[in-house]
PLY file of the C-alpha trace (Angstrom):
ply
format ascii 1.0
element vertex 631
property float x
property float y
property float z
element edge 630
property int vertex1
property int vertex2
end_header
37.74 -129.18 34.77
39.23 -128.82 31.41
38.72 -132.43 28.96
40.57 -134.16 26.32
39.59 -135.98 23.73
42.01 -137.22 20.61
42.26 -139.86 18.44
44.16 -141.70 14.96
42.03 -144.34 12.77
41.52 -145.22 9.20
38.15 -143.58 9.54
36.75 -140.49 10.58
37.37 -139.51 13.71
35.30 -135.77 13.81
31.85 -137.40 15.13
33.78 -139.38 17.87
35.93 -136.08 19.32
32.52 -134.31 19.22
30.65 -136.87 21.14
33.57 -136.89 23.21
33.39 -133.44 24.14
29.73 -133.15 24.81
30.46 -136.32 27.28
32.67 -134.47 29.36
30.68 -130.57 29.78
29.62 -132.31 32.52
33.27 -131.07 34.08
32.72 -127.21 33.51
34.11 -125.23 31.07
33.92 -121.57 29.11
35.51 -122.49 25.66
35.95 -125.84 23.06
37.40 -126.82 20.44
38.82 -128.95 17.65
41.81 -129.36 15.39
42.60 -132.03 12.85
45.09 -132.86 10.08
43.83 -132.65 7.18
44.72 -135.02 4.72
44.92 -137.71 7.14
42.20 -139.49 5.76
41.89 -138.36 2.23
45.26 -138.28 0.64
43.74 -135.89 -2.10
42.88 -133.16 0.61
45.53 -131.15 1.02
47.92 -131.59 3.56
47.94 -129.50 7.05
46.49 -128.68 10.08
42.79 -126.86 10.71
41.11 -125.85 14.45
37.83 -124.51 14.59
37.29 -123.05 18.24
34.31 -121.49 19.97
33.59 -119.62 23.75
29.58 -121.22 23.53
28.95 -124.36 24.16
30.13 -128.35 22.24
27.11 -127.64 20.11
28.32 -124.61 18.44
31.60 -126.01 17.65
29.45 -128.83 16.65
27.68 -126.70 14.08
31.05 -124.78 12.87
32.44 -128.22 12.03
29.59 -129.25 10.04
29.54 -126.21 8.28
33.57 -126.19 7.55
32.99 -130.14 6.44
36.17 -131.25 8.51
36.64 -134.97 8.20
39.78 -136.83 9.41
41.59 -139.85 10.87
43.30 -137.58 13.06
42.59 -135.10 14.98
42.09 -133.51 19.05
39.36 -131.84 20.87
39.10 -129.77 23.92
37.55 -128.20 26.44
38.92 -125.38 28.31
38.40 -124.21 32.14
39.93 -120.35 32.14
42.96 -120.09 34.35
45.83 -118.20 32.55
43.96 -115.90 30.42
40.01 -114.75 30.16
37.71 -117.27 28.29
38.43 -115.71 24.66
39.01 -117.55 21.00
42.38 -116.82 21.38
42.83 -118.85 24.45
40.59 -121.46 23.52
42.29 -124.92 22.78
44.11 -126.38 20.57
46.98 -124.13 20.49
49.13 -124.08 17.17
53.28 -123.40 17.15
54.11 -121.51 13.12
57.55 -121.70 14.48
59.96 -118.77 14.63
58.70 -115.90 12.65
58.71 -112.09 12.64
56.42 -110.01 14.85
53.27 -109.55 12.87
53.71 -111.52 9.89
50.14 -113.18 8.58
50.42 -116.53 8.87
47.92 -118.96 7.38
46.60 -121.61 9.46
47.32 -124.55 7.64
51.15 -123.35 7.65
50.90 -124.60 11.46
53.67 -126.90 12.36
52.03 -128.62 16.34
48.69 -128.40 17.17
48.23 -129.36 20.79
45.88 -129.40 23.57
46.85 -129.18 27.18
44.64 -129.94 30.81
47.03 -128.85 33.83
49.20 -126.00 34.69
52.42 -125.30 33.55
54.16 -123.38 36.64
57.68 -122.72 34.72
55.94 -121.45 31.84
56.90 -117.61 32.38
60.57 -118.43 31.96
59.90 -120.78 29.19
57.92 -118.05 27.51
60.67 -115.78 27.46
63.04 -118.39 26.11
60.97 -118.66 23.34
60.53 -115.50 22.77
64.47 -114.83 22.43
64.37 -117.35 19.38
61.90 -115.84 17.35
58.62 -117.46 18.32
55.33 -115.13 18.35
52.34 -115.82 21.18
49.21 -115.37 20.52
47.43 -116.33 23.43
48.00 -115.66 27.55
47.80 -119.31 28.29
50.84 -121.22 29.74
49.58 -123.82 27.25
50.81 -122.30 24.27
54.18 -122.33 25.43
54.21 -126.19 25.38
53.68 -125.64 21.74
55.96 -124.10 20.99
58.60 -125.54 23.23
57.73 -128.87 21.13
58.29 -127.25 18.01
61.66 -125.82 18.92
62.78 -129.75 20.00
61.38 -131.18 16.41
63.72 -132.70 14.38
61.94 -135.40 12.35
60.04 -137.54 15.76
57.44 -135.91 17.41
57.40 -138.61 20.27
60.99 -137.71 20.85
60.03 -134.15 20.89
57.31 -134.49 23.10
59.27 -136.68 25.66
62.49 -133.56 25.71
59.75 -130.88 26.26
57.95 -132.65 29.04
61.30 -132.80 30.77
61.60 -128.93 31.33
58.06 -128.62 32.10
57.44 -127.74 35.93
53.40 -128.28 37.30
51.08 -130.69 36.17
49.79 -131.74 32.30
47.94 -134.37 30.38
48.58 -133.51 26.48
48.10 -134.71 23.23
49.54 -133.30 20.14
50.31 -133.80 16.48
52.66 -132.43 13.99
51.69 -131.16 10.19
54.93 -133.92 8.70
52.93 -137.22 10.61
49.63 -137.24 9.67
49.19 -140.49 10.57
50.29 -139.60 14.61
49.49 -138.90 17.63
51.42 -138.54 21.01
50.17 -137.57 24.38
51.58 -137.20 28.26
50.65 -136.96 31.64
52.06 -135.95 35.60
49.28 -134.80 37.45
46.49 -134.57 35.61
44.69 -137.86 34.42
44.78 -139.64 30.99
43.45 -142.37 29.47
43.88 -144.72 26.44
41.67 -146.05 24.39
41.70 -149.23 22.23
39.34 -150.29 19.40
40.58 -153.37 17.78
39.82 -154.96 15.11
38.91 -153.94 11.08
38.40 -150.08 12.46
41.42 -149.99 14.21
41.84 -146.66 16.28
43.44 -145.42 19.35
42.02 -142.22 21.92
42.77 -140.60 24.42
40.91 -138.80 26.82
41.24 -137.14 30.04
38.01 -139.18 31.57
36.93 -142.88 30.25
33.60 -141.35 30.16
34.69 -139.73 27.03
35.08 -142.72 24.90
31.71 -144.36 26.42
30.04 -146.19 23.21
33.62 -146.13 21.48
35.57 -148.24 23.52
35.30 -150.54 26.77
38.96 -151.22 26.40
40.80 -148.71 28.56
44.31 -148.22 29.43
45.07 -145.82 33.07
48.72 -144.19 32.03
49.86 -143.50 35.07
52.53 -140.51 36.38
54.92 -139.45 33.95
53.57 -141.77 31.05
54.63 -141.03 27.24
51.80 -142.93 24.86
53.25 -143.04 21.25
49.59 -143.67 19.08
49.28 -144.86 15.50
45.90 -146.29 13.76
46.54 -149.95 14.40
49.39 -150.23 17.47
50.76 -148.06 20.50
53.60 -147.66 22.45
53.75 -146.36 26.24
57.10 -145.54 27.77
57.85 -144.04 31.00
59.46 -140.66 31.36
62.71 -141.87 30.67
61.93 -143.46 27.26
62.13 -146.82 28.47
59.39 -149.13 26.57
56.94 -150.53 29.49
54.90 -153.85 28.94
51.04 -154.26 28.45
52.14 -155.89 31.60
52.86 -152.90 33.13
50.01 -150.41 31.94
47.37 -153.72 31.59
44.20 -152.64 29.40
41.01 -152.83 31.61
37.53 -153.35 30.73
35.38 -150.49 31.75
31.64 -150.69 31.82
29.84 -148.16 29.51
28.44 -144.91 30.94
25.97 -143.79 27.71
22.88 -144.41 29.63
24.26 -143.09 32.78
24.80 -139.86 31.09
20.70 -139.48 29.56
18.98 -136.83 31.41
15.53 -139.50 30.64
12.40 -137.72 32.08
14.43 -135.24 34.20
14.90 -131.61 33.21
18.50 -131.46 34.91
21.42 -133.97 35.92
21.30 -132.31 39.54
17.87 -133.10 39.83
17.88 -136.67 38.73
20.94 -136.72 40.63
18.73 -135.98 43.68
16.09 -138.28 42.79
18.94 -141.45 42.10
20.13 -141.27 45.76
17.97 -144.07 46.94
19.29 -146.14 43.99
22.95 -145.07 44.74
22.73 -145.77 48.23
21.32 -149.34 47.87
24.00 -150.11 45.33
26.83 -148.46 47.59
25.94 -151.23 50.35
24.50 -154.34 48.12
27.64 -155.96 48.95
27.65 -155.39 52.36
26.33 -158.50 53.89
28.27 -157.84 57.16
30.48 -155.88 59.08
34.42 -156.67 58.47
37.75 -154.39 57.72
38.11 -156.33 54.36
35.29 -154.56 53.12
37.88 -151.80 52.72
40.48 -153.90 51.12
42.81 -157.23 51.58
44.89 -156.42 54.99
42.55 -153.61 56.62
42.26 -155.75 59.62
46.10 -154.86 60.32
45.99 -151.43 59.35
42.90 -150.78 61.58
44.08 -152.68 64.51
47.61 -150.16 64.36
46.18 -146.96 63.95
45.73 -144.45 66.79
43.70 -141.80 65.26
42.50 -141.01 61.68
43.67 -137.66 59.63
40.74 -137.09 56.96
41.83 -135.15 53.89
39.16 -133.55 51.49
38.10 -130.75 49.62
34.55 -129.04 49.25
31.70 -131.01 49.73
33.81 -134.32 50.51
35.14 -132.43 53.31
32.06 -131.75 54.79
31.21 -135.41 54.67
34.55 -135.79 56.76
33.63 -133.36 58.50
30.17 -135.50 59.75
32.10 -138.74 59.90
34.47 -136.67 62.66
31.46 -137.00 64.97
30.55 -140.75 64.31
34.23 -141.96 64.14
34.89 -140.29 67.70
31.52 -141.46 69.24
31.01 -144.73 68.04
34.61 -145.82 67.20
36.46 -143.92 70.40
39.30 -142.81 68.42
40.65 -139.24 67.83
39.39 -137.41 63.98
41.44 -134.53 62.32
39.96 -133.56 59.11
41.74 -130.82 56.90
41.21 -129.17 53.42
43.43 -130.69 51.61
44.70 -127.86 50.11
45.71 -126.45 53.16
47.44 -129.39 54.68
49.68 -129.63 52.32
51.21 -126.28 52.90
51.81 -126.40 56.31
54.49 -127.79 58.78
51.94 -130.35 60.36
53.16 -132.96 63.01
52.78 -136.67 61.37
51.38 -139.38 63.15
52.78 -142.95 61.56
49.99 -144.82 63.49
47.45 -142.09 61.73
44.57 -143.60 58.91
44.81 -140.99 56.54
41.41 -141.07 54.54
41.47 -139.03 51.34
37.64 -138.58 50.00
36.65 -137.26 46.56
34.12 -138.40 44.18
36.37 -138.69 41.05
39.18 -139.76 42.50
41.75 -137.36 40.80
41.28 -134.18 43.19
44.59 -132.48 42.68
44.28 -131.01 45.71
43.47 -133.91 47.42
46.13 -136.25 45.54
48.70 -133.76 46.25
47.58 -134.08 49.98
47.78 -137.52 50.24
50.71 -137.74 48.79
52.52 -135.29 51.04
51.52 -137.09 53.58
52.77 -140.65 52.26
55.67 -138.54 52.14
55.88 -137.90 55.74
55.77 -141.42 56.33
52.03 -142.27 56.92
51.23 -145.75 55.13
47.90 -146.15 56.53
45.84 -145.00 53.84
42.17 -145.46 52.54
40.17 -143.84 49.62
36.98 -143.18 49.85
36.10 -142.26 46.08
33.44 -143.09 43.29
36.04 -144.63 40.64
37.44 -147.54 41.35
40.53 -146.76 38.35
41.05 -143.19 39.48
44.60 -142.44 40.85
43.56 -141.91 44.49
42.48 -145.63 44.45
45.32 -146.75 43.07
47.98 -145.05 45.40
46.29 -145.95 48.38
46.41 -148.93 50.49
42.50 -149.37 51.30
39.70 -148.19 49.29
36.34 -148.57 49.41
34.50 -147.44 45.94
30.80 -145.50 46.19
28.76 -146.87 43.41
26.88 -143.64 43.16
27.24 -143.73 39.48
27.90 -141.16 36.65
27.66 -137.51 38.55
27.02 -135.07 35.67
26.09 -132.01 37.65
28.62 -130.02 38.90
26.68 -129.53 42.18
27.54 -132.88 44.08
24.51 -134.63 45.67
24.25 -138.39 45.32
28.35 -138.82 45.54
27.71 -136.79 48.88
25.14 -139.33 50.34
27.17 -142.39 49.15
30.37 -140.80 50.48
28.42 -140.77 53.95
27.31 -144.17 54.13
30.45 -145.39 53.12
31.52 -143.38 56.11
29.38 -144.69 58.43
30.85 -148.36 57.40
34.26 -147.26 58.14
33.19 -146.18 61.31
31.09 -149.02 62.16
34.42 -151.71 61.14
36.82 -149.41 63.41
34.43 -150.06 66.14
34.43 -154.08 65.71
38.42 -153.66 65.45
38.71 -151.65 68.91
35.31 -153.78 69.96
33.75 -150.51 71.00
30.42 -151.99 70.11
29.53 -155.89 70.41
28.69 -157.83 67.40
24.58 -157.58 67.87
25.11 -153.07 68.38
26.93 -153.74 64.53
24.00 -155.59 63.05
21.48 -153.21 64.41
23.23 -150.63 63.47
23.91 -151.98 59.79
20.04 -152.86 59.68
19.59 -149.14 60.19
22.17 -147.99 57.52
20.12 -150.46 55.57
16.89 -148.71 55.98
18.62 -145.51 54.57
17.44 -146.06 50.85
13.73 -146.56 51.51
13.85 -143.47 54.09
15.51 -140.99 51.30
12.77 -141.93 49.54
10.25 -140.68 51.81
12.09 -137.49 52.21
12.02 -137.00 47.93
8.27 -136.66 48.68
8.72 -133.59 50.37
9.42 -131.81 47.08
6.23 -129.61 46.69
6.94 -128.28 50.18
10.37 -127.69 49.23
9.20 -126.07 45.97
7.33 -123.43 47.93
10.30 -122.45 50.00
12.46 -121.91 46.70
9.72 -119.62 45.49
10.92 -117.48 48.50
14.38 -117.69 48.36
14.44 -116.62 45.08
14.06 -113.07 45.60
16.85 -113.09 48.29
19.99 -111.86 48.30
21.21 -113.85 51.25
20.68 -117.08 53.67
22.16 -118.25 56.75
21.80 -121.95 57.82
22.32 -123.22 60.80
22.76 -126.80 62.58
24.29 -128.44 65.79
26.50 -131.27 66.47
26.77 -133.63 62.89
24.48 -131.60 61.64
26.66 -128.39 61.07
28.62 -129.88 58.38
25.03 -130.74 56.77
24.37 -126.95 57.17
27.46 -125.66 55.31
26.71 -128.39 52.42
23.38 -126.74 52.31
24.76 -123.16 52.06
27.31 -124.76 49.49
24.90 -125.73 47.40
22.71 -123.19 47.66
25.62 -120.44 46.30
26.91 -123.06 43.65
24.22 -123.13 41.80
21.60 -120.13 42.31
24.12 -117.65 42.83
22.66 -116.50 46.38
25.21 -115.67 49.33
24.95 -118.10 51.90
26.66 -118.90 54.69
26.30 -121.52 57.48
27.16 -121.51 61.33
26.84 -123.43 64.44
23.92 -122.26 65.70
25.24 -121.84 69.09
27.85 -119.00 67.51
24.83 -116.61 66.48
25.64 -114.28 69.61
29.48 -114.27 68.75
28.56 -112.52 65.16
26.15 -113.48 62.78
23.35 -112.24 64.72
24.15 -108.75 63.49
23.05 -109.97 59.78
19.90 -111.23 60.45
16.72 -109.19 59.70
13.68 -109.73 57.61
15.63 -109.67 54.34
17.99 -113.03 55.78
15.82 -116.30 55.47
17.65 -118.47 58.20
17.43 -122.33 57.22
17.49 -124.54 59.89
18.61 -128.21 60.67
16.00 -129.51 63.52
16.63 -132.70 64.51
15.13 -134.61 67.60
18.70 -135.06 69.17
20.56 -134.27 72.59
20.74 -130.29 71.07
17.35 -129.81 70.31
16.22 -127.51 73.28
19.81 -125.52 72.88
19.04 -125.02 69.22
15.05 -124.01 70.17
16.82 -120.95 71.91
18.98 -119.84 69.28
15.66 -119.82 67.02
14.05 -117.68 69.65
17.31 -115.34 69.04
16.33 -115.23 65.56
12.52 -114.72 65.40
13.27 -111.60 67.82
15.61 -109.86 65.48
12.86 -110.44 62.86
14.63 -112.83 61.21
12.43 -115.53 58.87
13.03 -118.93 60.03
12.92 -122.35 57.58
12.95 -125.29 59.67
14.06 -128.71 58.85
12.15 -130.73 61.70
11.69 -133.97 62.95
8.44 -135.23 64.52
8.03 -134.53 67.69
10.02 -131.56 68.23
7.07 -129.53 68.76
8.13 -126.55 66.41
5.14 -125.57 64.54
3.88 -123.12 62.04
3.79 -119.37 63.01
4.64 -116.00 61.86
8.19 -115.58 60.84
8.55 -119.75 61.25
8.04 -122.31 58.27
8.70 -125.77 58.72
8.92 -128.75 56.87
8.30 -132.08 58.84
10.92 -135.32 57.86
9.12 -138.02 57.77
11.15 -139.80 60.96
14.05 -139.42 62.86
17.06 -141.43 62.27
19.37 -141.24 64.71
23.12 -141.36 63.95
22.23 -141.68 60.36
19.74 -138.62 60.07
22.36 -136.71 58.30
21.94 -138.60 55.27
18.18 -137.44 55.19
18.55 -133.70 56.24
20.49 -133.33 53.34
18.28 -134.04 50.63
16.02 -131.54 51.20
18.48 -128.48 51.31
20.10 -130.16 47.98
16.01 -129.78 46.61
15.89 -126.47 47.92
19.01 -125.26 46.50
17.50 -126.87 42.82
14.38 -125.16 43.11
15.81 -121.59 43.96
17.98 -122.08 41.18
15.18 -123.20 38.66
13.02 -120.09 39.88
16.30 -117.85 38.96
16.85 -119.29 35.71
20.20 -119.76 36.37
22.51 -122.41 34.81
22.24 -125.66 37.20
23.77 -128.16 35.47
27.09 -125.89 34.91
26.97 -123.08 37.08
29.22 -119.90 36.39
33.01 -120.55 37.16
33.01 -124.16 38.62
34.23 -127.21 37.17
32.95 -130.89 37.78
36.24 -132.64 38.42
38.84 -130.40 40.29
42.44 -131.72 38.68
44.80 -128.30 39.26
45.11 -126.32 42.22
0 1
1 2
2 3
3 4
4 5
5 6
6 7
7 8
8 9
9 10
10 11
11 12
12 13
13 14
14 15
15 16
16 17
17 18
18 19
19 20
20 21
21 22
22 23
23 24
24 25
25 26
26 27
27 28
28 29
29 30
30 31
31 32
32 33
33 34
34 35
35 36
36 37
37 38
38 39
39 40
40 41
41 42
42 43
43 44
44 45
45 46
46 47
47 48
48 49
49 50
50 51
51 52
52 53
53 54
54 55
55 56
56 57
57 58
58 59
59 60
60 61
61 62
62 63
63 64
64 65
65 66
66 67
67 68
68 69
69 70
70 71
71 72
72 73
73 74
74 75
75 76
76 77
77 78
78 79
79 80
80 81
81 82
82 83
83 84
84 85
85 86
86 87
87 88
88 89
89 90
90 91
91 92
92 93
93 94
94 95
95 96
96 97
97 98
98 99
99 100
100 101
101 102
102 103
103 104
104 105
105 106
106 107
107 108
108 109
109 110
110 111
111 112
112 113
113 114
114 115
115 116
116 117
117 118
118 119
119 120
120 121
121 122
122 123
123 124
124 125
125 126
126 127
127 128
128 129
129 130
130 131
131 132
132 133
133 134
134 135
135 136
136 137
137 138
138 139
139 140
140 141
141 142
142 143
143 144
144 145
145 146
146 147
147 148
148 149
149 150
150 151
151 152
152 153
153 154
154 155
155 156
156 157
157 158
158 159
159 160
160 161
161 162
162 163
163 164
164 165
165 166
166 167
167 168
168 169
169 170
170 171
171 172
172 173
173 174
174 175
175 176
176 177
177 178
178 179
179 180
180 181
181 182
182 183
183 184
184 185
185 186
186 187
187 188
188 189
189 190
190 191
191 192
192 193
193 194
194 195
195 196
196 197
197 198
198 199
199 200
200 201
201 202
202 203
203 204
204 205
205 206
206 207
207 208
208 209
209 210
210 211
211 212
212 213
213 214
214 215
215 216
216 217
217 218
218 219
219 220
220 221
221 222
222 223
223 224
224 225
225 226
226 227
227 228
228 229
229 230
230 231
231 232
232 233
233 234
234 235
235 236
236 237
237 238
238 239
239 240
240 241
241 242
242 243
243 244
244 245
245 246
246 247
247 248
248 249
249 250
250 251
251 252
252 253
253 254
254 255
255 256
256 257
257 258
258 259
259 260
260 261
261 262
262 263
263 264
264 265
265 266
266 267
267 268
268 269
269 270
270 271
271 272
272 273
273 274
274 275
275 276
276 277
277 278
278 279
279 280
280 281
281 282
282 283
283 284
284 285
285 286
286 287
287 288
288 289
289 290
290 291
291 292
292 293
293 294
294 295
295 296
296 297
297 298
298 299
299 300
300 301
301 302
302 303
303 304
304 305
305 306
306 307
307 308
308 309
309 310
310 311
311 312
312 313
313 314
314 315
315 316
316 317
317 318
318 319
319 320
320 321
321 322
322 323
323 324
324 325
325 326
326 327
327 328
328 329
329 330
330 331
331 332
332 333
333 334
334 335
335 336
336 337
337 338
338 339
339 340
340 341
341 342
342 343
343 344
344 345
345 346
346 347
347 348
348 349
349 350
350 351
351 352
352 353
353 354
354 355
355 356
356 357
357 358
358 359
359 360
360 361
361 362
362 363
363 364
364 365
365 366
366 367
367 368
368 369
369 370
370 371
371 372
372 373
373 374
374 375
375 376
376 377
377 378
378 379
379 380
380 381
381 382
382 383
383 384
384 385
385 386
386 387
387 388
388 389
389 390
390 391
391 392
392 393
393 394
394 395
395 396
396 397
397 398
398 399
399 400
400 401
401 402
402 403
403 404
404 405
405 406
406 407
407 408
408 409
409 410
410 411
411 412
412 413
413 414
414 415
415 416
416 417
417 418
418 419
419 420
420 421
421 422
422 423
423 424
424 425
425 426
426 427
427 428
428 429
429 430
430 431
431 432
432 433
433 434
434 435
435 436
436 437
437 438
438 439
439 440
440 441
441 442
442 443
443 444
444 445
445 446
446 447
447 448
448 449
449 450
450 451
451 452
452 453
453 454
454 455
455 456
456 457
457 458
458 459
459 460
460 461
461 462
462 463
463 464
464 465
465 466
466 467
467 468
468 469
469 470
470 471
471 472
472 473
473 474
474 475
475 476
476 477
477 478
478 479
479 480
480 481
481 482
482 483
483 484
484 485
485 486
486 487
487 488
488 489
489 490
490 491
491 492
492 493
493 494
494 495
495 496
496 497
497 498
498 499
499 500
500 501
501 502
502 503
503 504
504 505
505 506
506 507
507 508
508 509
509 510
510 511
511 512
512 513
513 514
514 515
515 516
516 517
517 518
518 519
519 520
520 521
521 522
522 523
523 524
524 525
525 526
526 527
527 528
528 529
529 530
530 531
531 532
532 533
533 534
534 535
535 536
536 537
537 538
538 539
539 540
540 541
541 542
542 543
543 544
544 545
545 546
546 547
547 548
548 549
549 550
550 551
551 552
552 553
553 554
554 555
555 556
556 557
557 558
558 559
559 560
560 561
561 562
562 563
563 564
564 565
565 566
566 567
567 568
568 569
569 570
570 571
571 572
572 573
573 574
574 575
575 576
576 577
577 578
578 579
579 580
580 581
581 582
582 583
583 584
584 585
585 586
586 587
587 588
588 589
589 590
590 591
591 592
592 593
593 594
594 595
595 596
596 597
597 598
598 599
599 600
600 601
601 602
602 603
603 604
604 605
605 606
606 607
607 608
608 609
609 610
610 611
611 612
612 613
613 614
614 615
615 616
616 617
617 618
618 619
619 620
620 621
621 622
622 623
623 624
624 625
625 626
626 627
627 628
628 629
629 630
């Protein structure tokens, strides 16, 4: 959602916030913007802070900084994901604190005192707000952000760390900030609970220090990255730092150790492609391979030192996810409890949390989420820690996020840098990583003998090369889309495993073109749906040549006689064909177990295409953020 991006050097730091910014879009968001200190660099400027902000996109604000000439060694960048408050100037990031003043009075900007930007939500911030009112201070904005501000101001007296580290105890919620104050040009503090933050070091003859909710940010500027973790304080100056906990107490490089974190710059170039979802689509084989090249064979380590134990004492798993990582728990439900024999409850995390749920000590919790810091999902998983489960495994694509860190297990996708917000290659990695864990429960509970694993494992292996095949079906696809674009509505249905791969479908589908979509079982047409389908409702349909092919043959013949328009995913050999009313697309082979990982590339094309024809926004579609870190 909402990014960060700040920094202090003895050189300008306007072109690296900037970059910064344009870096993170890929998270969603409706406004930007930028404030430095003037005079931080240039002694002879005068002395004070200056925002410009904008509700287009990085390369407006881009343009209004050029054209304003702001150069400094200081300065913070934002950009904002509406929650309190529409997606105006006035809510845009950074917020500035005048202090106390009367109602009205015509302030000039560089008389601000803290300029500040803020990713979280502040949940105490209506009582806060009145507080401040009562003691003179003026809002200008409806975030909960600005109250921060202001709260920081009221708590200055000569130390803005200090300041910072009073405020953050009376906030309530979650917040990563940075801020600076108009008497320390040459400073910059930050905080987080919650929401992620990250330090940045560039040694050296350009000394500087960032920080930045997302590494990515500082790709090209730094490699040397520091994870502050839950209720860190970061105290930054051009050539040193301090971190101290939230009690004030000084903590060790030791203790928050700086990592080297491979750059994501090329990662992030669209290269021949028009949009990040669809190179995203056509990097799946890629991702895939690199998500098993380490796999040489099937063992609990692969999921970290001392899975062996916690696999041999569990009794049942509890998967916890949100979106399109549940539905991949959601397919894993079927392998787990097929292949591995043991019970599979998988919840939206969001919901778990709030609800009096029975615990299960001898339950592998498995948290899934392709950045890691889900707040929904961290919250879950630590609720759950809470209620004593210590069995726990991420499955996630960043191997420094927070959910990898508080776990016990992990294993990390390698699906690489996900720019769209539409989530296809983290999908298909999360999957095979999936089917691993489900293949090591079943050596741990010997459920299958060691020759079923390899054979199985050869076929996972195959996966890569078979996506591949399935990428080819694009001009087939591309007719479809040319279709659904004048639609209003879809329905897609699928049996068994593939049911989940029908709701990521319809997911995807309403992410990004904008088209209502739903999915069902397809044996729960008579109990409901039925009654939507006529000419004007394409129904999309996952065929595969399984145990539920003839039952899912009769609830297309419920279709076609309601007039509905049938789009059929098939597999050879199902003998569905070409007729009125009935267009299908042939995969090039059946897969078994694994075929979910190839029915879903298709519906991921088809929801790209639609969009495309539309003209809508794919990349960033309308409301939606990249990385979900508040509730």
């Amino acid at each position: 959602m909402c990014g960060i991006v700040a920094g202090i050097s003895t050189h300008d730091v306007v072109p690296t916030l900037l970059q910064g910014l344009q870096r993170l879009e890929y998270r969603g968001y409706d406004s930007c913007g930028l404030a430095v200190h003037m005079g931080s660099l240039d002694p002879s400027q005068p002395a004070g802070l200056h925002r410009t902000r904008s509700t287009a996109r990085v390369a407006q604000l881009s343009a209004q900084v050029a054209q304003e000439q702001l150069h400094a060694g200081t300065g913070i960048a934002h950009t904002r994901w509406a929650t309190h408050g529409a997606p105006t100037e006035d809510n845009a990031h950074p917020h500035f604190s005048f202090g106390p003043h009367a109602p009205g009075a015509a302030l000039p900007e560089s008389s601000a005192r803290v300029a500040l930007v803020h990713n979280g939500i502040i949940e105490n911030y209506e009582t806060l707000r009145a507080e401040l009112q009562a003691k003179g201070y003026q809002f200008s904005s409806e975030t909960d952000t600005e109250v921060v501000a202001h709260l920081i101001d009221s708590l200055y007296d000569g130390d803005l760390f200090d300041a910072l580290r009073q405020a953050t105890a009376r906030l309530q919620g979650a917040y990563a900030l940075a801020v600076m104050h108009r008497h320390e040009p040459h400073r910059l503090v930050g905080a987080r609970a919650g929401s992620p933050l990250v330090l940045g070091i560039v040694p050296g003859a350009g000394a500087a220090h960032y920080v930045a909710s997302d590494a990515m940010a500082l790709s090209g500027v730094t490699d040397q990255i520091v994870y502050l973790e839950e209720g860190d304080l970061v105290d930054l100056q051009a050539g040193r730092y301090w971190i101290c906990d939230s009690t004030g107490r000084s903590l060790t490089p030791a203790q928050r150790p700086v990592h080297t974190v491979q750059a994501f710059a090329a990662a992030a170039e669209l290269e021949p492609y028009q949009h990040y979802m669809q190179k995203e689509i056509f990097e799946q084989p890629r991702a895939l391979a690199d998500t098993l090249t380490d796999v040489v064979s099937i063992t609990p380590e692969l999921f970290g030192d001392g899975a062996w134990r916690h696999f041999k004492d569990v009794d049942s798993l509890l998967i916890l996810a949100c979106g399109t990582s549940y539905y991949s728990g959601l397919v894993a439900k079927y392998w787990i409890e097929a292949i591995a024999r043991i019970p599979v409850q998988v919840e939206i995390a969001s919901e778990y949390r709030y609800r009096d749920s029975v615990p299960n000590p001898r339950a592998l919790v498995v948290v899934i989420s392709q950045s890691g810091e889900t707040a929904d999902t961290l919250a879950a998983l630590r609720h759950a820690k809470a209620l004593g489960h210590s069995h726990t495994l991420a499955i996630c694509n960043v191997g420094s996020s927070t959910m990898a860190r508080e776990t016990a297990l992990a294993y990390i996708t390698r699906a690489g840098v996900e720019i769209g917000v539409a989530s296809t290659k983290a999908f298909t990695t999360q999957l095979a990583s999936l089917y691993l864990l489900t293949l090591a429960l079943a050596q741990t509970r010997e459920t299958l003998d060691d020759a079923a694993i390899a054979a199985r494992l050869q076929q996972l292996r195959h996966i890569p090369a078979a996506v591949q095949a399935v990428l080819a079906l694009e001009p087939q696809i591309i007719s479809w889309a040319q279709s659904f674009t004048r639609m209003e509505n879809a329905l897609f249905l699928g049996r068994g495993m593939h049911y989940p791969i029908a709701l990521e479908g319809a997911l995807k589908l309403k992410e990004i073109s904008y088209i209502h979509a739903e999915a069902y079982p397809a044996g729960e047409l008579k109990h409901g749906p039925l009654a939507l389908v006529t000419s004007a409702m394409p129904v999309v349909v996952v065929a595969p040549n399984d145990a539920l092919l003839e039952k899912l043959k009769s609830n297309m013949q419920e279709v076609r006689a309601r007039g509905g328009v049938l789009y059929v995913l098939a597999d050879a050999h199902t003998r569905i064909e070409n007729s009125e009313g009935t267009h299908v697309i042939r995969m090039p082979e059946h897969y078994g177990d694994l075929s979910p990982l190839l029915h879903v590339v298709p519906l991921q094309l088809l929801a790209y295409h639609t969009a495309l024809g539309k003209g809508t926004d794919v990349d960033k579609p309308r409301n939606l953020a990249k990385s979900v870190t508040v509730e």
